[in-house]
C-alpha positions as CSV (number, residue, x, y, z in Angstrom):
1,X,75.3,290.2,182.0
2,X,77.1,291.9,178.6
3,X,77.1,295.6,178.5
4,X,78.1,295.7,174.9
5,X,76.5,297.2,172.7
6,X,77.9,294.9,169.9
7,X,76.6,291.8,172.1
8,X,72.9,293.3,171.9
9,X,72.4,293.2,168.3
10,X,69.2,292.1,166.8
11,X,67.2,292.3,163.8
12,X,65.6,295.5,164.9
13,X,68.5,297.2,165.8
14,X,70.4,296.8,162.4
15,X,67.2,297.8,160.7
16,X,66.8,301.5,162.6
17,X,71.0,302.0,162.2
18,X,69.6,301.3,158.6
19,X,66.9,303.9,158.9
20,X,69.7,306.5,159.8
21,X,71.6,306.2,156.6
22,X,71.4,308.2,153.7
23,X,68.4,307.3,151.1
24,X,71.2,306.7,148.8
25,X,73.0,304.0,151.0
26,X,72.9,300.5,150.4
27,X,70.4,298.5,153.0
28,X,73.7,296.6,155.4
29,X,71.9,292.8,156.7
30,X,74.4,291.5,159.0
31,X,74.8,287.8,158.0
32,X,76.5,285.7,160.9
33,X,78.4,282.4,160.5
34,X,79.9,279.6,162.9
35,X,83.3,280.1,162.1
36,X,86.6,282.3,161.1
37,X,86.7,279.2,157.6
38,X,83.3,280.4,157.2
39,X,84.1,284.0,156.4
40,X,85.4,284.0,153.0
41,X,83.1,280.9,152.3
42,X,80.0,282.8,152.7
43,X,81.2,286.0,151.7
44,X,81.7,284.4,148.4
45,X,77.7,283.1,147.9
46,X,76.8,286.6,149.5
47,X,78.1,288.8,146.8
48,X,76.8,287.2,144.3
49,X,72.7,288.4,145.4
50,X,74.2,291.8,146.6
51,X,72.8,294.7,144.7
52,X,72.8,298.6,144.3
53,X,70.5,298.3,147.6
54,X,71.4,296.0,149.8
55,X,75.1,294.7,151.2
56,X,75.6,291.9,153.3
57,X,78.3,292.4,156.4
58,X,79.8,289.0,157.6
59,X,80.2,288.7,161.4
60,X,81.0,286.1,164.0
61,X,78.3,285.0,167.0
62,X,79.7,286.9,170.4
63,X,77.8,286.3,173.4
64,X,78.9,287.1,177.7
65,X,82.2,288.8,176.5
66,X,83.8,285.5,174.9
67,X,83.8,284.4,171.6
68,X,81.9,281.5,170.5
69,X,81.6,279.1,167.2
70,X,79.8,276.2,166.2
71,X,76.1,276.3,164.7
72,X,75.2,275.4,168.4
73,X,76.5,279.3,169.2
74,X,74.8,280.4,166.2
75,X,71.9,279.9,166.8
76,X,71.4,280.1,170.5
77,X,72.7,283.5,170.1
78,X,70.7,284.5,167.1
79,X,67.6,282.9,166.7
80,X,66.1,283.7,169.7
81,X,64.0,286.6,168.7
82,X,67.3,288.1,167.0
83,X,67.2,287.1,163.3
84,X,65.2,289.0,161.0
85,X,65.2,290.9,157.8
86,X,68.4,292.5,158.7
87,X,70.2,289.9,160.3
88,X,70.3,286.3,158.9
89,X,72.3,283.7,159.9
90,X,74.6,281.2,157.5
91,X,75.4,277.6,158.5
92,X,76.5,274.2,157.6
93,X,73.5,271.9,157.2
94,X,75.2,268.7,159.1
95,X,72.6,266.3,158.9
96,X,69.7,268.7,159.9
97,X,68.5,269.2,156.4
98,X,68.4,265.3,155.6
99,X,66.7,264.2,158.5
100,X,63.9,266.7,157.9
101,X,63.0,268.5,161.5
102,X,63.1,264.6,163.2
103,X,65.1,267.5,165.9
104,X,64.3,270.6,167.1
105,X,67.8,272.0,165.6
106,X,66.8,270.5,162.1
107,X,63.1,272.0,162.5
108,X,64.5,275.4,163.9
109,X,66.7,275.5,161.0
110,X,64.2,274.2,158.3
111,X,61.5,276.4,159.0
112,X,62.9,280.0,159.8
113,X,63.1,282.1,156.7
114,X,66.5,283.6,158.2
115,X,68.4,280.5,158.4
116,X,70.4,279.7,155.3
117,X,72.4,276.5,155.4
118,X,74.5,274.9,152.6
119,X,72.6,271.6,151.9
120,X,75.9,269.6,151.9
121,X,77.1,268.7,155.2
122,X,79.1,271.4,155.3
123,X,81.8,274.3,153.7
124,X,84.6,271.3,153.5
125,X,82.3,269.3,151.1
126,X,81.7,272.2,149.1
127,X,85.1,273.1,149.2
128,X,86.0,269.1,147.6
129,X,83.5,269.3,144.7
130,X,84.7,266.8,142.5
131,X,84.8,268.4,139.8
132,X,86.8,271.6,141.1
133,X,89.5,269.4,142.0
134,X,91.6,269.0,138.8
135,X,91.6,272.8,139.5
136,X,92.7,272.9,142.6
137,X,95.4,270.4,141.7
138,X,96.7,272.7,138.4
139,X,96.7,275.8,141.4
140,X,99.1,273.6,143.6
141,X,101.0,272.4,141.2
142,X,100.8,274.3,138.3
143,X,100.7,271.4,135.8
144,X,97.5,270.6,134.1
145,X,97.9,267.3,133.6
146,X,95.9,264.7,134.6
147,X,97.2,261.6,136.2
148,X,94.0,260.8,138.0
149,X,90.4,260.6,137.5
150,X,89.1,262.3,141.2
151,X,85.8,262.6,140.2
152,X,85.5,259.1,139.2
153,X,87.1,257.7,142.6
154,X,84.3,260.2,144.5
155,X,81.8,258.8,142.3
156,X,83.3,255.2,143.2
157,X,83.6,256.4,147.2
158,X,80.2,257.2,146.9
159,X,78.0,254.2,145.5
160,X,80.2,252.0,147.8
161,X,78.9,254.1,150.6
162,X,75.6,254.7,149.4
163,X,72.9,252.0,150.7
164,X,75.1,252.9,154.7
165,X,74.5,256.4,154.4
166,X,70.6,256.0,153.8
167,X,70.9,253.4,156.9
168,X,72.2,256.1,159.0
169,X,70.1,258.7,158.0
170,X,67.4,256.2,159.1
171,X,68.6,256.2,162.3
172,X,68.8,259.9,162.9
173,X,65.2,260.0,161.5
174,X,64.1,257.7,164.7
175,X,64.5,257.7,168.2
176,X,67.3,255.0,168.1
177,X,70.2,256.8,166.2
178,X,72.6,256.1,169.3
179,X,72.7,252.7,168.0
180,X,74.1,253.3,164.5
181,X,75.6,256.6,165.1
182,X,77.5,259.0,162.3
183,X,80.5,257.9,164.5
184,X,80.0,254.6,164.0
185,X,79.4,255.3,160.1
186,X,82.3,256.5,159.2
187,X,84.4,254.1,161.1
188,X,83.0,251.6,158.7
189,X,83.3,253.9,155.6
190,X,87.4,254.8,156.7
191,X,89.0,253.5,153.3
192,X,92.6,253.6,154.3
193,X,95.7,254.9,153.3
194,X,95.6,255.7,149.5
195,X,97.9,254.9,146.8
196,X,97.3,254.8,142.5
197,X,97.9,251.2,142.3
198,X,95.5,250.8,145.5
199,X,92.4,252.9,144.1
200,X,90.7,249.8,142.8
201,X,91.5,247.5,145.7
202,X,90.6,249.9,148.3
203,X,87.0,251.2,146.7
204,X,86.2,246.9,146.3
205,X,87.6,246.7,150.0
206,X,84.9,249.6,151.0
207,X,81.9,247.8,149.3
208,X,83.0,244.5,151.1
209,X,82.7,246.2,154.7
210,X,79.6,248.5,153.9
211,X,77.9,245.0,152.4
212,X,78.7,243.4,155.6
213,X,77.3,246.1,158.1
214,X,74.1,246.7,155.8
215,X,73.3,243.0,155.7
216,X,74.0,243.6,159.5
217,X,71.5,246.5,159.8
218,X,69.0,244.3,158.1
219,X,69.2,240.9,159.9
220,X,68.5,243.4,163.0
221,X,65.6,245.7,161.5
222,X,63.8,242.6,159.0
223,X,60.4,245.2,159.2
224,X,62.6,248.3,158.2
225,X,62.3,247.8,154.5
226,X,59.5,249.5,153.2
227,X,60.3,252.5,155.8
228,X,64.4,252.4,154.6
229,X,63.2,252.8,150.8
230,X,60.8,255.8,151.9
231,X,64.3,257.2,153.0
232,X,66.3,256.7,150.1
233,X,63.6,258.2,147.8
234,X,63.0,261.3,149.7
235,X,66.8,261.4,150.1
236,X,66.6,261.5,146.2
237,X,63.8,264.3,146.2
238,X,66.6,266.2,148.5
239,X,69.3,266.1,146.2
240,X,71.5,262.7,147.5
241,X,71.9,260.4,144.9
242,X,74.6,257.3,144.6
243,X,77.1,259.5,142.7
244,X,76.9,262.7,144.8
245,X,77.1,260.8,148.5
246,X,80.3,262.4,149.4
247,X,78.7,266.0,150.1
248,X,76.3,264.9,152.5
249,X,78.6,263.0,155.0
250,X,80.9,265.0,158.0
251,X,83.1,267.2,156.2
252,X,85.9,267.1,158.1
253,X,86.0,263.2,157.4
254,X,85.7,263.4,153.9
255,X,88.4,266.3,153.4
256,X,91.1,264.7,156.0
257,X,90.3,260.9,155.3
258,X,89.7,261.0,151.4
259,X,89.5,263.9,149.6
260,X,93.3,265.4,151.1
261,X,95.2,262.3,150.7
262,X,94.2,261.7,147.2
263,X,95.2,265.5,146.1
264,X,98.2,265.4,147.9
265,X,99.7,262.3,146.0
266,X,97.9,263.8,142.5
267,X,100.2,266.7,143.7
268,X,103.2,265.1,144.5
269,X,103.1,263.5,141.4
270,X,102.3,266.6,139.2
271,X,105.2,268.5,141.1
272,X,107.6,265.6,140.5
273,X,106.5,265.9,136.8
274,X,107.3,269.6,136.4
275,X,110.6,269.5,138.0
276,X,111.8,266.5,135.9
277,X,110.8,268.6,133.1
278,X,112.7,271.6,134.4
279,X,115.8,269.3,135.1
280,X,115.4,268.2,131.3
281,X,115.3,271.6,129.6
282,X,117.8,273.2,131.5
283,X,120.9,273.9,129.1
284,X,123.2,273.7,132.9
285,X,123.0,273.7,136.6
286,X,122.5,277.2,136.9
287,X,119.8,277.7,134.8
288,X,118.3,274.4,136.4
289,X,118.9,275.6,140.1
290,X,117.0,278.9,139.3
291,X,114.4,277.8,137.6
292,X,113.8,275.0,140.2
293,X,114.0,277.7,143.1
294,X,111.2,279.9,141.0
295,X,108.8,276.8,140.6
296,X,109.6,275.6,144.4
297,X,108.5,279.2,145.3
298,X,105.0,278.8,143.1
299,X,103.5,276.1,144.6
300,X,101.1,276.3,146.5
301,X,99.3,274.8,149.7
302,X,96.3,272.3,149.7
303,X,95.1,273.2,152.2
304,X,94.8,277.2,151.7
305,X,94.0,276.4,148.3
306,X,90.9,274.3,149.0
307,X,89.8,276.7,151.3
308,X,89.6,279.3,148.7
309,X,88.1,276.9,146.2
310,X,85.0,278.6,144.7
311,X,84.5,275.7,142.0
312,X,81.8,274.5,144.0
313,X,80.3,277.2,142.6
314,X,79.2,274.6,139.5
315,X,77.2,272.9,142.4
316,X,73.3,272.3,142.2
317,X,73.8,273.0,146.2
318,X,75.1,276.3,145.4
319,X,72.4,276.8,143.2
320,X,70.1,276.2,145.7
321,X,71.9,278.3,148.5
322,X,71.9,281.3,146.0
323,X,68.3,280.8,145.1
324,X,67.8,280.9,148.8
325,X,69.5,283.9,149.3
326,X,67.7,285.8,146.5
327,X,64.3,285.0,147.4
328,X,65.0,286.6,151.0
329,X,66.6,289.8,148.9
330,X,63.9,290.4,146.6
331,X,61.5,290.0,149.6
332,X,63.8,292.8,151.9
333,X,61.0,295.4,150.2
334,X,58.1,293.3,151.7
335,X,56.3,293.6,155.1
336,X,57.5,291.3,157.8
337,X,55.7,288.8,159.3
């Protein structure tokens, strides 16, 4: 049994420390998240619906005196008669959003008004929104050239992987998911190591394999059809579209497998392009040497970098998160039920 008075925390609790403020004082909801990445991530969306009124304090789930993360800790910790109007909780949406409350995690999380989850699969996909990536590239490099079209290779990624995706989601919508698992997904989907020259060949080499497995899929489910096509269209009604795939699959797949390769050799490049241009202008090696050691010392990390990308910020799921959020702040004044 905890003792702390930190581990004891609920709705109620926040709401009468509330009480003993000043008039004057902004309303504090404690909003908890899954992870120490999903600080900053969420404190970013929160500002943005604070007001004169009402402040939002980040926290991390604590439960028996250790430290816990993962939506699992989240909400075992939180929703159980916890969350309320001033505590909320903030996750990634995994695939609980898209399958529609086929679980009792996705239904928990669909249907409690103190839930907010990011519609994407999670902060990483966010964090790779296509079109924020020249940006993050210009932040690493400090060049603002472009020698690759990102958006249009995630766009590419994405309608090869398309018609698997709504297989799997499918799945996860039935009893049988252990037989095409996301596991198994995005062992089919892994595109390989990436190079400029290879774009092209390795996009035709993803279709190829996805083609095989969905034709795969098919032979095995021939009555599946009409029920597959009710999946893709209310995939559509949720936001997943052919273009736009790459949000909705594991995060951590799509930032180490495709989205960090591809910005580190945009990088390399772009780095390689600035320093020739140094070595060009300099008048002699002195003047070379320094200003090569000043630009050296500019450049920044991809990963950091990414992790403070707020371009997804241009994101209908953003818009939707923050439309979330302000609906629960302009309600704060209402009864709760």
């Amino acid at each position: 049994m905890t003792h702390r008075l930190k581990d004891n925390l609920t709705s109620s609790y926040v709401e009468a420390a509330n009480r003993l403020n000043s008039k004057r004082a902004r309303r504090k909801v404690v909003a908890y998240v899954e992870s120490y990445d999903d600080v900053f991530f969420w404190r970013q969306i929160l500002s943005q619906v604070e007001t004169d009124k009402v402040t939002f304090e980040v926290m991390l789930p604590t439960r028996e005196r250790k430290l816990e993360r993962g939506k699992k800790a989240a909400l075992m910790s939180l929703l159980e008669g916890k969350v309320g109007q001033d505590m909320v909780a903030c996750v990634d949406a995994d695939y609980d959003y898209l399958i529609q409350g086929a679980s009792e995690t996705s239904r928990r999380i669909l249907r409690s008004p103190y839930v907010f989850h990011t519609y994407a699969y999670a902060i990483e996909n966010l964090q790779c929104y296509a079109p924020s990536l020249h940006d993050v590239s210009v932040a690493v490099s400090l060049n603002d050239q472009e020698v690759f079209d990102m958006e249009q290779y995630l766009r590419d990624f994405s309608q090869a992987i398309y018609p698997l995706f709504v297989w799997n989601i499918w799945y996860y919508r039935t009893s049988h998911y252990s037989q095409f698992t996301m596991t198994d997904f995005l062992h089919v989907v892994e595109i390989g190591k990436f190079g400029f020259a290879q774009a092209d060949s390795l996009i035709r080499s993803l279709r190829h394999k996805v083609g095989k497995k969905t034709e795969q899929l098919r032979r095995l489910h021939p009555d599946a059809k009409e029920s597959w096509q009710r999946v893709k269209d209310d995939l559509r009604t949720l936001g997943v579209n052919p273009d736009n795939t790459y949000l909705y699959i594991q995060g951590h797949h799509l930032c180490d497998k495709v989205v960090s390769p591809m910005l580190r050799k945009v990088c390399d490049k772009l780095v390689r392009m600035r320093e020739n241009e140094i070595t060009q202008q300099s008048v002699h090696g002195v003047q070379r040497r320094n200003e090569l050691s000043c630009y050296s010392n500019s450049v920044d990390d991809i990963t950091s970098v990414l992790k403070r990308n707020a371009g997804f910020m241009r994101s209908p799921e953003f818009a939707r998160i923050k439309a979330d959020l302000q609906r629960f702040v302009d309600g704060l004044d209402q009864p709760q039920t």
